[in-house]
C-alpha atoms as an extended CHARMM CRD file, in Angstrom:
* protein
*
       139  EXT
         1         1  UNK       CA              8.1760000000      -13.1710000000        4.1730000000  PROA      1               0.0000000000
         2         2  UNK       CA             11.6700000000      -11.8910000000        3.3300000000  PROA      2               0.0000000000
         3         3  UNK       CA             13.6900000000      -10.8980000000        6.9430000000  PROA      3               0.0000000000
         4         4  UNK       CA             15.9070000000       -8.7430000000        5.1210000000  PROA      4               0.0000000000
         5         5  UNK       CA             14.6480000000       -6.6290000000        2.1270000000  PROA      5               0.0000000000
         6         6  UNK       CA             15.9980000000       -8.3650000000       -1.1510000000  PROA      6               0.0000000000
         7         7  UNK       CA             15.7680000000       -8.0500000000       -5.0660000000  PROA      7               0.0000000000
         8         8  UNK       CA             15.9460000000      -10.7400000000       -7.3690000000  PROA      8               0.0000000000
         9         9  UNK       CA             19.6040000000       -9.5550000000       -8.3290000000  PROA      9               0.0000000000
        10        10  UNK       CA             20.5080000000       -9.7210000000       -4.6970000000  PROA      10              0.0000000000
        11        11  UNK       CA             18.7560000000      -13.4530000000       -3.8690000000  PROA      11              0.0000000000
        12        12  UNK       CA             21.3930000000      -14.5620000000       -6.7210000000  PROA      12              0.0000000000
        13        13  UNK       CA             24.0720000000      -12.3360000000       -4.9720000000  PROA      13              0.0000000000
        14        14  UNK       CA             23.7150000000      -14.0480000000       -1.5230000000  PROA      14              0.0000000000
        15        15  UNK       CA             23.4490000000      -17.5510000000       -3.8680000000  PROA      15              0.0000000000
        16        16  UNK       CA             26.5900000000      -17.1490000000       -5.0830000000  PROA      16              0.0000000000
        17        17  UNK       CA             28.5610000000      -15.9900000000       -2.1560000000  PROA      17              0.0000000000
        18        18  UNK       CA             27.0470000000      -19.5050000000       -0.6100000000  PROA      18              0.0000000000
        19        19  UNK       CA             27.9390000000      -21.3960000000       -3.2730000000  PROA      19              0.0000000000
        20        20  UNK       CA             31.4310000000      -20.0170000000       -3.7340000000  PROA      20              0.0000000000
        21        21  UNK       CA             31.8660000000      -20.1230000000        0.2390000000  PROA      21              0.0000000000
        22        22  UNK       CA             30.6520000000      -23.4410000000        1.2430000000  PROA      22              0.0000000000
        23        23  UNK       CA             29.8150000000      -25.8180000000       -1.5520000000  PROA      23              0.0000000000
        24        24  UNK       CA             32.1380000000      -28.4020000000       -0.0580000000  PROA      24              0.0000000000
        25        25  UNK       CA             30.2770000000      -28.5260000000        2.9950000000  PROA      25              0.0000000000
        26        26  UNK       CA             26.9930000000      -29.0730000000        0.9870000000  PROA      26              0.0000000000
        27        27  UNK       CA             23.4230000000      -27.2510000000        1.3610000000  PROA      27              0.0000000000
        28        28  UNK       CA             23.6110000000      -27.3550000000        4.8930000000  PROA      28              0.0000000000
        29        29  UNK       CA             27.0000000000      -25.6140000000        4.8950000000  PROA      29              0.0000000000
        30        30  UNK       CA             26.1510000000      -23.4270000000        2.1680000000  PROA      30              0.0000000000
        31        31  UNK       CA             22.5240000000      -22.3210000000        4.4970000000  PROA      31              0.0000000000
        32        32  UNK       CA             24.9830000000      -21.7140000000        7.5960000000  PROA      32              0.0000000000
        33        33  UNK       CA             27.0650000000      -19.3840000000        5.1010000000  PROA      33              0.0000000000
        34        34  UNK       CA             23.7410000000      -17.4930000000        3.8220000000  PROA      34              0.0000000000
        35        35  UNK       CA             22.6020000000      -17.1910000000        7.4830000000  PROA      35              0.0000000000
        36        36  UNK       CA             26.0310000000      -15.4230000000        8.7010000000  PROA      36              0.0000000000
        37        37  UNK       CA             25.5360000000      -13.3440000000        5.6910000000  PROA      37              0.0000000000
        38        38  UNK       CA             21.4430000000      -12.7090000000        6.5960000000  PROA      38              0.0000000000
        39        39  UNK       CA             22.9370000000      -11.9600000000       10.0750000000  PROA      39              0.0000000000
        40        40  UNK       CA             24.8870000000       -8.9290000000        9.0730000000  PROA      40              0.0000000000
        41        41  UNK       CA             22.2910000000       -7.3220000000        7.2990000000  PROA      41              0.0000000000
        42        42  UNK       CA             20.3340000000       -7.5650000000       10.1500000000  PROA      42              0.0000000000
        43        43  UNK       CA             22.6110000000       -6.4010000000       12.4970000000  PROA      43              0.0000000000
        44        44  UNK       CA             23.3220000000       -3.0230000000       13.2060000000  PROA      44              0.0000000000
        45        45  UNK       CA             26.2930000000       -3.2170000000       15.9450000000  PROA      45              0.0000000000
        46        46  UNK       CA             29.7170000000       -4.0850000000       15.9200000000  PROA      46              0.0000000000
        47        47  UNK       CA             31.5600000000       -4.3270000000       12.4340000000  PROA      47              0.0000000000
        48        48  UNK       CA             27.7290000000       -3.9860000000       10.6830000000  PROA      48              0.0000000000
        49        49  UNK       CA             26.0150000000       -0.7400000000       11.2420000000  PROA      49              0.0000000000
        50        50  UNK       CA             26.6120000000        0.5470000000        7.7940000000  PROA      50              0.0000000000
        51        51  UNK       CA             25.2450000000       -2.8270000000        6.4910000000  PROA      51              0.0000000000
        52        52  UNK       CA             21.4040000000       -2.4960000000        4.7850000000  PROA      52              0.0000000000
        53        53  UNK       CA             21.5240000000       -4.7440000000        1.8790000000  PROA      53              0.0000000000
        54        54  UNK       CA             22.7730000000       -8.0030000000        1.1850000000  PROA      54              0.0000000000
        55        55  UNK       CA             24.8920000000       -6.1870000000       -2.2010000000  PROA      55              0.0000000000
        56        56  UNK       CA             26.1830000000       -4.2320000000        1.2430000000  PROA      56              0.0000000000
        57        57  UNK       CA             27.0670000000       -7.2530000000        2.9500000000  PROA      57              0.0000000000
        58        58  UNK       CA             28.9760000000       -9.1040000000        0.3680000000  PROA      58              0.0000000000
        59        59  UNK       CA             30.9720000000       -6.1780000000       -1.0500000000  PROA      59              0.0000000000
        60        60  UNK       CA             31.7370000000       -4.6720000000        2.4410000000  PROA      60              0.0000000000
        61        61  UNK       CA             35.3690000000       -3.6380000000        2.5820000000  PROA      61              0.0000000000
        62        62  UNK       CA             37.4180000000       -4.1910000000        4.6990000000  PROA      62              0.0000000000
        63        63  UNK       CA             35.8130000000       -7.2670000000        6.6720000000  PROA      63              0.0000000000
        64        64  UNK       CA             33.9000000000       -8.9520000000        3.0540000000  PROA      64              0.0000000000
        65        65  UNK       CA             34.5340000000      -12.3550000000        1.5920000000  PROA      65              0.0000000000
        66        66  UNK       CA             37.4050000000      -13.8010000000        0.0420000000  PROA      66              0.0000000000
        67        67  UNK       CA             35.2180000000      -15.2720000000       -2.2070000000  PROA      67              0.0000000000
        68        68  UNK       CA             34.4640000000      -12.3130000000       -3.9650000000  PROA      68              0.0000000000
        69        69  UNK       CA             38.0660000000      -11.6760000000       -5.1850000000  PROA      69              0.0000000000
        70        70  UNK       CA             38.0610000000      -15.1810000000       -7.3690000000  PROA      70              0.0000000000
        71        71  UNK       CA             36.3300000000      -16.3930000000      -10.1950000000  PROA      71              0.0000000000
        72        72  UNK       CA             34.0890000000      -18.8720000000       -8.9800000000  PROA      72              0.0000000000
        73        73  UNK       CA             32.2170000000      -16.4210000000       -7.3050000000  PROA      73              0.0000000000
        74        74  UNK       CA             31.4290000000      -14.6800000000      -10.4350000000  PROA      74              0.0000000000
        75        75  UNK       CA             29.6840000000      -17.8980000000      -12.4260000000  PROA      75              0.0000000000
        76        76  UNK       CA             26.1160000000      -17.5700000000      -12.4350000000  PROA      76              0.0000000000
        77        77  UNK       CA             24.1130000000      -18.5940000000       -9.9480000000  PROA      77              0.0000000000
        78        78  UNK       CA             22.2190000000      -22.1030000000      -10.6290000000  PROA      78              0.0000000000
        79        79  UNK       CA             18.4630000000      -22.7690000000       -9.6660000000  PROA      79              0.0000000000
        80        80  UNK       CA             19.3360000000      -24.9570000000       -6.5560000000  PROA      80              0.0000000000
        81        81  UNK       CA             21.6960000000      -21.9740000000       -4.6610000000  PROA      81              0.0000000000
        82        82  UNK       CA             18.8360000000      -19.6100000000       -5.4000000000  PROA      82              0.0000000000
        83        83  UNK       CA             16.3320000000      -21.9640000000       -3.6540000000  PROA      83              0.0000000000
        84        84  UNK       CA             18.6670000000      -21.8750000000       -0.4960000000  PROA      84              0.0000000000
        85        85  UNK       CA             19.6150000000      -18.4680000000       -0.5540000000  PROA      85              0.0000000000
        86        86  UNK       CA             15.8300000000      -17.8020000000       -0.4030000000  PROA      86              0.0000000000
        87        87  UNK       CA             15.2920000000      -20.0090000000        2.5840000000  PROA      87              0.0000000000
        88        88  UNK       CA             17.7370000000      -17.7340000000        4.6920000000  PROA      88              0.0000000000
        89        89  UNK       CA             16.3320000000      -14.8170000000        3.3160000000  PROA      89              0.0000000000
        90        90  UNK       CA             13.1240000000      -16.0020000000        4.9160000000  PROA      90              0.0000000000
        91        91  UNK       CA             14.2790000000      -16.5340000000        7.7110000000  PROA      91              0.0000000000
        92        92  UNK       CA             15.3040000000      -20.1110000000        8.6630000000  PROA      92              0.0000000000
        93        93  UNK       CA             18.3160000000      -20.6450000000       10.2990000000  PROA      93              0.0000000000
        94        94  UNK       CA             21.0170000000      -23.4740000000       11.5140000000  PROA      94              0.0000000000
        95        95  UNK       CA             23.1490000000      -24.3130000000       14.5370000000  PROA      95              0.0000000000
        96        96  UNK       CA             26.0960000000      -23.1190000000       14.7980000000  PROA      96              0.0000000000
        97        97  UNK       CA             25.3240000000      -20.1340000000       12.1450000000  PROA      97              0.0000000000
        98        98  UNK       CA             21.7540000000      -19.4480000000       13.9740000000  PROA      98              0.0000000000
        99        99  UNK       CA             23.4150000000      -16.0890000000       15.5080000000  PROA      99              0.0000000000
       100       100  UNK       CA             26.8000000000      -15.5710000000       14.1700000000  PROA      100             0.0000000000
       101       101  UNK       CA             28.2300000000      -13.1570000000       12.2160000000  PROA      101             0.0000000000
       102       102  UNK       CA             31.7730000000      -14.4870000000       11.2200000000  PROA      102             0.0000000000
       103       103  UNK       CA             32.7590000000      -17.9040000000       10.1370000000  PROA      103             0.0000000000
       104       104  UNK       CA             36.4290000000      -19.4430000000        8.5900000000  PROA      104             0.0000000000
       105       105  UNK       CA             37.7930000000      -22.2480000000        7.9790000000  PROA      105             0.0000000000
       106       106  UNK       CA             40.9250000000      -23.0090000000       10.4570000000  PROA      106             0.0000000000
       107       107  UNK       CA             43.5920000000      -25.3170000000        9.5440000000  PROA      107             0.0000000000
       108       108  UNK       CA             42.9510000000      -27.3180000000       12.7820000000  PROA      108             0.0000000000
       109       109  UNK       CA             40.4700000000      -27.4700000000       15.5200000000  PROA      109             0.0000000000
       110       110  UNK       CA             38.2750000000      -24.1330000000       15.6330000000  PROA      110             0.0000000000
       111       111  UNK       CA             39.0390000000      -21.7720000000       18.3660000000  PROA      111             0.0000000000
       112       112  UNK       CA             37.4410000000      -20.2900000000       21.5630000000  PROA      112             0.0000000000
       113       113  UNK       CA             37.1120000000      -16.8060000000       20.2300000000  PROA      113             0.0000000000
       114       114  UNK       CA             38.2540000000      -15.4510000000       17.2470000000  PROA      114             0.0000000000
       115       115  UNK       CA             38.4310000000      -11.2510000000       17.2980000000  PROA      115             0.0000000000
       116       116  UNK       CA             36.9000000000      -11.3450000000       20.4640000000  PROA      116             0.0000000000
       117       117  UNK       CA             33.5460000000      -13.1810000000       19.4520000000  PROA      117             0.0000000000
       118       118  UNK       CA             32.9280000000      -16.6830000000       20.8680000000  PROA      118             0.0000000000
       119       119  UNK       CA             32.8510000000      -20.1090000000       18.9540000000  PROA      119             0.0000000000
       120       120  UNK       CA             28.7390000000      -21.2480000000       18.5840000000  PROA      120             0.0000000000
       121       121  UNK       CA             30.4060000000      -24.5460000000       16.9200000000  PROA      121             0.0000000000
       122       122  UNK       CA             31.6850000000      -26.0900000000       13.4000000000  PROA      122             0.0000000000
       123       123  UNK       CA             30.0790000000      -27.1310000000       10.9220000000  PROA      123             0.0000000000
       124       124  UNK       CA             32.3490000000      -29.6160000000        8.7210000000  PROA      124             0.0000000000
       125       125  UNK       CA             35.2510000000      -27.1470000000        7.5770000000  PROA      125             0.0000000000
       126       126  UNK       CA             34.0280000000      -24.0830000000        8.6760000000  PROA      126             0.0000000000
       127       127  UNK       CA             33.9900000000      -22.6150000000       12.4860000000  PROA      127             0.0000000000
       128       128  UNK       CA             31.3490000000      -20.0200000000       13.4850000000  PROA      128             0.0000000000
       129       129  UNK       CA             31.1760000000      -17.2650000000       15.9270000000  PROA      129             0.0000000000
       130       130  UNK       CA             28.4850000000      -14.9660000000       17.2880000000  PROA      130             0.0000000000
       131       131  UNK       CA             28.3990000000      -12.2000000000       19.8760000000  PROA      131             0.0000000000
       132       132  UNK       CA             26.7670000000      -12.1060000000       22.8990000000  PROA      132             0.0000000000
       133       133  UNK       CA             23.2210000000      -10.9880000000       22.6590000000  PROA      133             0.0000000000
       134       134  UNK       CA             24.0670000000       -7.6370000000       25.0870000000  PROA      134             0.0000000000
       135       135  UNK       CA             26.6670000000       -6.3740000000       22.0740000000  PROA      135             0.0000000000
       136       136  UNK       CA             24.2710000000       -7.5590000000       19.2330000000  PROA      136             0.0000000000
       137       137  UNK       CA             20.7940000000       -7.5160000000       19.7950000000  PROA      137             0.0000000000
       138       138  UNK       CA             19.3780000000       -7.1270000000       16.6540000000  PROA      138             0.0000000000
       139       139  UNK       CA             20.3720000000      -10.3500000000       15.1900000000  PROA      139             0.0000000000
């Protein structure tokens, strides 16, 4: 059962921002990315409340994805990414992505906050960071 309401078109959406986001960190990275991006749609505080679909997610402006402004992201989206985008949409999640809501990838080591929102950990190249359950509850 989906977390977040979804259409086919938007399973291959949230595919493709994961791919184009995270493929060098592999499937695990690439599920970390699709949580982050599950995570906004669920949340409705902070830079999010406007946020219903996942076609709302990755096109939010300002605050999206780079990803979306190059090429890559725009290739279709192959059997495997839609298979991991759907686990995410369902609902499974990984440390450090389990509650966060931003992630980048730093030139060095990752650090404490970033806007204001506290490091939950790295994952390979990319660090994550989550707010505190009293400003987001709904994640």
């Amino acid at each position: 059962m989906a977390v977040v309401p979804t259409t086919t078109a938007q399973t291959a959406l949230l595919a493709r921002l994961m791919r184009a986001e995270a493929e060098g960190d592999g499937e695990l990275g690439m599920l970390m990315v699709g949580n982050v991006g599950v995570n906004r749609v669920r949340a409705d505080c902070l830079d999010f409340p406007d946020i219903r679909t996942l076609e709302d997610m990755v096109f939010q402006r300002p605050g999206g994805f780079e990803a979306t402004t190059k090429s890559y992201f725009y290739q279709r989206a192959r059997p495997m990414d839609i298979r991991l985008a759907e686990r995410v949409i369902r609902g499974e999640r990984f440390h450090p992505a389990t509650r966060s809501l931003w992630f980048f990838m730093p030139s060095g080591d990752c650090p404490a906050q970033w806007y204001g929102q506290w490091n939950t950990g790295r994952f390979k190249s990319h660090c994550f960071f989550a707010p505190t359950e009293s400003e987001c509850q709904t994640i």
